[in-house]
C-alpha positions in Angstrom: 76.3 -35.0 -99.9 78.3 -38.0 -99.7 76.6 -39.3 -102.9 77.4 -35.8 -105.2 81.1 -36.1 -103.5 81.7 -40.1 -104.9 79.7 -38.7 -108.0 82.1 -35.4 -108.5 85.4 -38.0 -107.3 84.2 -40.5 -110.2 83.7 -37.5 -112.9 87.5 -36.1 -112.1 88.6 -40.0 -112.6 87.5 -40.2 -115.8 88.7 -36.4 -116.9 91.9 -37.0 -116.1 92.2 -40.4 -118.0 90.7 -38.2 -120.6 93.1 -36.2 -121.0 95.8 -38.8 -120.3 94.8 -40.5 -123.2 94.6 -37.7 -125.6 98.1 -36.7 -124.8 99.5 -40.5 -124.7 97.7 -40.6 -128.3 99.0 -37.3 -129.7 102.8 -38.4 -128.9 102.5 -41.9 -130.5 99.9 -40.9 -133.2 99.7 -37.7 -133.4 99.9 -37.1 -137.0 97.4 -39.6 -137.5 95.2 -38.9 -135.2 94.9 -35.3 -134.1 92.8 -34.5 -137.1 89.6 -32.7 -137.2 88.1 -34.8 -139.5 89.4 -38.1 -137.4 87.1 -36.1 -134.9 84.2 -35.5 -136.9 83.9 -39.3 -137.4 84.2 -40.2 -133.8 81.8 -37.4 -132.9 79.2 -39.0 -135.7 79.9 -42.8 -134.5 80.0 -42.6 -130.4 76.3 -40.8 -130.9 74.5 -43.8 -131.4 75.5 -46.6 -129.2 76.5 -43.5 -127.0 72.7 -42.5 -126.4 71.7 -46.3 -126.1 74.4 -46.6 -123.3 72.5 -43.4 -121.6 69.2 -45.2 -121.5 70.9 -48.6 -120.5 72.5 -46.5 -117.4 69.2 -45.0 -116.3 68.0 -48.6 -116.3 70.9 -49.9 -114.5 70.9 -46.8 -111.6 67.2 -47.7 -111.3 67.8 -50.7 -110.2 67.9 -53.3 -113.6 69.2 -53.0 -116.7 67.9 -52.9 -120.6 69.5 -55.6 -122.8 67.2 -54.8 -125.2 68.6 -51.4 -126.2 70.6 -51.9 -129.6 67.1 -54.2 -131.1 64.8 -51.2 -130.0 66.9 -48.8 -131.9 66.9 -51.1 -134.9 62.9 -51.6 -135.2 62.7 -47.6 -134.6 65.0 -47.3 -137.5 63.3 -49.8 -139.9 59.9 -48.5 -138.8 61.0 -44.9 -139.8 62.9 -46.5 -143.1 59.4 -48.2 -144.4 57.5 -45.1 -143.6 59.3 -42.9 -145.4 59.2 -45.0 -148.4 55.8 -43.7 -148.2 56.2 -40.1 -150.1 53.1 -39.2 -149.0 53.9 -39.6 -145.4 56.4 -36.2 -143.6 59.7 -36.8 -143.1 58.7 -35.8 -139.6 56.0 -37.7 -138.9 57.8 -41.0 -139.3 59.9 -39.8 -137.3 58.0 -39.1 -134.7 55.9 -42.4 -135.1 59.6 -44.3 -134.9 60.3 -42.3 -131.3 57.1 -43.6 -129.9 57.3 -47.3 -131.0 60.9 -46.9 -128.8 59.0 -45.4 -126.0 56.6 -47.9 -126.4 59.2 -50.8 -126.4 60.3 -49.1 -123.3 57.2 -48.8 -121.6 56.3 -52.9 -122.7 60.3 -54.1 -120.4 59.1 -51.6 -117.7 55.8 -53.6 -117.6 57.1 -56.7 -117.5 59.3 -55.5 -114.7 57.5 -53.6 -112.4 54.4 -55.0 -112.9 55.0 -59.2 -113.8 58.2 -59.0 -111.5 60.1 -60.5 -113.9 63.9 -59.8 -113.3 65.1 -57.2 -115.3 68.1 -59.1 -117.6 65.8 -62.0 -118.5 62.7 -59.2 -119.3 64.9 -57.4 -121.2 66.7 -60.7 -122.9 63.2 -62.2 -124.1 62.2 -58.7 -125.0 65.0 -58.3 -127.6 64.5 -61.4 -129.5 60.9 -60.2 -129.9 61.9 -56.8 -130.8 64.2 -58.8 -133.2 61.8 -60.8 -134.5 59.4 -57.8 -135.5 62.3 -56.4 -136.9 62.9 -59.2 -138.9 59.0 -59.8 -140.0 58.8 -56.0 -141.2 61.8 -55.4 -143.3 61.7 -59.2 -144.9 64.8 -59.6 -143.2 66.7 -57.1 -145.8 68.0 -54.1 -145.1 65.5 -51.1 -145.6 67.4 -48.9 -147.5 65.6 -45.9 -149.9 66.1 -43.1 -147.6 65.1 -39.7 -148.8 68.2 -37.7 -149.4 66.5 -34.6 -147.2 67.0 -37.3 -144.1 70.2 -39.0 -144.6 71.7 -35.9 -145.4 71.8 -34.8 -142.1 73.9 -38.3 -141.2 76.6 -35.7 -142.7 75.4 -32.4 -141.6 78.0 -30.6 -139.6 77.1 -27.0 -137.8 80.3 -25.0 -137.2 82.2 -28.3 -137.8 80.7 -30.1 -135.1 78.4 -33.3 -136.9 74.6 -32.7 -136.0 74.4 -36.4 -134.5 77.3 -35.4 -132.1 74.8 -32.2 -131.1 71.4 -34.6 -130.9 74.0 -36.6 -128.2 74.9 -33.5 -126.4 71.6 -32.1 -126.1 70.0 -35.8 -124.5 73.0 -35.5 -122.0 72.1 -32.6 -121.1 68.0 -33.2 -120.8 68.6 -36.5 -118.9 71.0 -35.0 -117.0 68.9 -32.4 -115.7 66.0 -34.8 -115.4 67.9 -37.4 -112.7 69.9 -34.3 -110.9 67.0 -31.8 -110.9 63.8 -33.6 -110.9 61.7 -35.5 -108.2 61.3 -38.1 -111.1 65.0 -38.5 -111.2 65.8 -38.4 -107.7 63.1 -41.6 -107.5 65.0 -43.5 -109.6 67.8 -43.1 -107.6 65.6 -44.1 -104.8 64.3 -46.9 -106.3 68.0 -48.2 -107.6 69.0 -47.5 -104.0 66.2 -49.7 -102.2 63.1 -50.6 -103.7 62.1 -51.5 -100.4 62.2 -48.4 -98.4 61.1 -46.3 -101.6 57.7 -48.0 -101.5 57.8 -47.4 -97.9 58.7 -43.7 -98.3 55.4 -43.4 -100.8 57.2 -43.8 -104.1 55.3 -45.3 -107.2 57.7 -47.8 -107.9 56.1 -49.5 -111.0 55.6 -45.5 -112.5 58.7 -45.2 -111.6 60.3 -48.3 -113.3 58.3 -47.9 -116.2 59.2 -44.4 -116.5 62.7 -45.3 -116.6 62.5 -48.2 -119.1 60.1 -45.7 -121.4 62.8 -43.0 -121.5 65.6 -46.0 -122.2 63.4 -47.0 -125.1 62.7 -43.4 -127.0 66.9 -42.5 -126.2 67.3 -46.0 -127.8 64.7 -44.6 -130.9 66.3 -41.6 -131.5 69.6 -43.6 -132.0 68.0 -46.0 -134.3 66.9 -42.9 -136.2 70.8 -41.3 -136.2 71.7 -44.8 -137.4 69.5 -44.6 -140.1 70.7 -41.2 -141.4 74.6 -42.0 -141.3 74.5 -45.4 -143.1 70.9 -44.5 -145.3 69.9 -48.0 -144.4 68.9 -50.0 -141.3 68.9 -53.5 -140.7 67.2 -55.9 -138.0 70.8 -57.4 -136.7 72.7 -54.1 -137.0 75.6 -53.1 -133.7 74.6 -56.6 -132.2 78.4 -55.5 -130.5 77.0 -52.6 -129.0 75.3 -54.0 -126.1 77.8 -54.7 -124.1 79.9 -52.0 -125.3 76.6 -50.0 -123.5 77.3 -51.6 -119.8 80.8 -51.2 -120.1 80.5 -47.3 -120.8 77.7 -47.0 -118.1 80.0 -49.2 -115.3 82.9 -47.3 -116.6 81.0 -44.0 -116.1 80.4 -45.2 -112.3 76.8 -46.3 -112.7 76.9 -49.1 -109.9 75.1 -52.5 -111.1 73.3 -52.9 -108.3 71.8 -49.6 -108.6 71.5 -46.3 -106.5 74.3 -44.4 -107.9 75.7 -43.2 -111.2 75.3 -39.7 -113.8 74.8 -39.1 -117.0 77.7 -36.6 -117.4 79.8 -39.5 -115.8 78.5 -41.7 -118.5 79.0 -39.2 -121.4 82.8 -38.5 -120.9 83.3 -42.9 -120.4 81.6 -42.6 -124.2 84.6 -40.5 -125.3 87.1 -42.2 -123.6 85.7 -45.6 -125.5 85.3 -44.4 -128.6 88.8 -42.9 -128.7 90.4 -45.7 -127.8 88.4 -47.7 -130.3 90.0 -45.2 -133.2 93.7 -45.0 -131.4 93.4 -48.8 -132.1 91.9 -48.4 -135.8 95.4 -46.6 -136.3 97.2 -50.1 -135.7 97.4 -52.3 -138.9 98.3 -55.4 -137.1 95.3 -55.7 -134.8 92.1 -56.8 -136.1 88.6 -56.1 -135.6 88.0 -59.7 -134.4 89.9 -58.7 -131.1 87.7 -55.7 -130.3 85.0 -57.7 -127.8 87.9 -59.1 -126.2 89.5 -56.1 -125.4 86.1 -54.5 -124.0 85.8 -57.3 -122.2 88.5 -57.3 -120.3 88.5 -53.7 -120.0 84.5 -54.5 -118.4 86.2 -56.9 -115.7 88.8 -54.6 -115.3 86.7 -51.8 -114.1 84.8 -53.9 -112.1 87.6 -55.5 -110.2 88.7 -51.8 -109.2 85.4 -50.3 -108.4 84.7 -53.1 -106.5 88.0 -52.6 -104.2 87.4 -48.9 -104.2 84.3 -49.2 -102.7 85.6 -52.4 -100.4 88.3 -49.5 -99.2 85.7 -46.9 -98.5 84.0 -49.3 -96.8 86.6 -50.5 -94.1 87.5 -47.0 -93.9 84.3 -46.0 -92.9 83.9 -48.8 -90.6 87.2 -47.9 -88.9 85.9 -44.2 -88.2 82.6 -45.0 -86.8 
């Protein structure tokens, strides 16, 4: 109970500077803002770094973290560029051979985590360059470009106004979030995040657990190489190098706690829109440049860490005081 009640207090945070933000942005740029098709962009952009930050969070409540999310996404999306050069070959069937090389990925930083102890950020840092690097070997180290026109055309797609990518995101929120709120699988990962120790203890798997988690990271992190692919009709072995940490700043932002144990996906979804809002509010100012972007998330990353830490520092000494 006392973990749903931070997790519901953390969701009505973020709601509310939500919607504090959309009505500071409306007064100063409303006309420039407020637009559906302003919308339509942010909806097709935030789907991609927004599902790698999903898989990064499950990786970070489980205990670790996945550094390795934005190269994954890449290969998948070069791997399902070449292959459907190949006219022979089903649009579908690339893609379905592009979602398992993520799992795959996935399931290689879950081995070298849970099985060769190795601690997650440097698993996950070596596992990148490699990732990289195969990348790199494949496509020449050239963008694969070529698309067919019946698969970047849904990059574009829109049903009822709302871009398709923006429904692929919703529709993984709502799958994972059902899988760590609803499932044992999801509750062990919590488990696992929360003590390692005690869950081995308690007869939990940890290594199929740990795995499991990393595997689902890597096929989230496939599917938004594949989006990728589709908006721009091209994908490239160094493409949204930014978007790592943009990833742990939405899932620390969303009140995923880095040391593990607590966190949600819806928590994580609404910290995507609130980031890729303010990302277009600034896109409306002339006079600040792209080059200032990483700054600002990274201040904004020390920021929420300096207050979730003393939140949790109050709770703490309150707690202390009533027992």
């Amino acid at each position: 109970m006392k973990r749903l009640k931070k997790i519901d207090d953390n969701v009505m945070r973020l709601l509310i500077i939500l919607v504090a933000f959309l009505l500071i942005a409306g007064v100063t740029k409303g006309s420039s803002f407020l637009k559906v098709p302003v919308f339509q962009t942010m909806g097709k952009q935030l789907s991609e770094y927004g599902l790698m930050a999903v898989g990064c969070g499950i990786c970070m409540i489980s205990g670790g973290i996945d550094l390795s999310c934005v190269y994954v996404a890449n290969l998948c999306g070069i791997v399902a560029g070449l292959l459907m050069q190949n006219e022979n070959l089903p649009i579908g069937v690339a893609v379905l051979i592009a979602v398992l090389v993520g799992a795959a990925c996935g399931a290689f930083n879950g081995f070298l985590i849970s099985c060769l102890k190795i601690p997650a950020m440097l698993a996950t840092l070596g596992s990148y360059q490699l990732f990289q690097g195969i990348s790199v070997v494949i496509s020449g180290g050239s963008s694969v470009g070529n698309i067919p026109k019946a698969y970047s055309a849904f990059g574009s797609m829109t049903v009822l106004g709302i871009p398709a990518a923006f429904l692929v995101f919703v529709a993984v929120i709502v799958a994972t979030s059902f899988l760590m709120e609803k499932t044992v699988f999801g509750t062990r990962i919590y488990l696992v995040g929360t003590n390692a120790k005690s869950a081995m203890f308690a007869g939990v798997k940890n290594r199929v657990i740990l795995t499991g988690a990393y595997m689902i990271s890597g096929l989230i992190s496939g599917c938004a190489g594949l989006l990728s692919l589709a908006r721009i009709n091209s994908a490239k072995a160094d493409f949204g190098t930014s978007y790592t940490m943009q990833c742990i700043l939405i899932a620390v932002l969303g009140g995923v706690n880095p040391n593990g144990g607590f966190g949600t996906i819806p928590g994580i979804a609404i910290a995507v829109l609130i980031l890729q809002m303010l990302s277009s509010y600034l896109n409306t100012f002339p006079d600040i440049s792209n080059y200032y972007r990483d700054s600002i998330w990274g201040i904004a990353l020390i920021g929420v860490l300096i207050i979730n830490f003393t939140i949790e520092k109050r709770k703490t000494a309150r707690q202390a005081k009533m027992n």
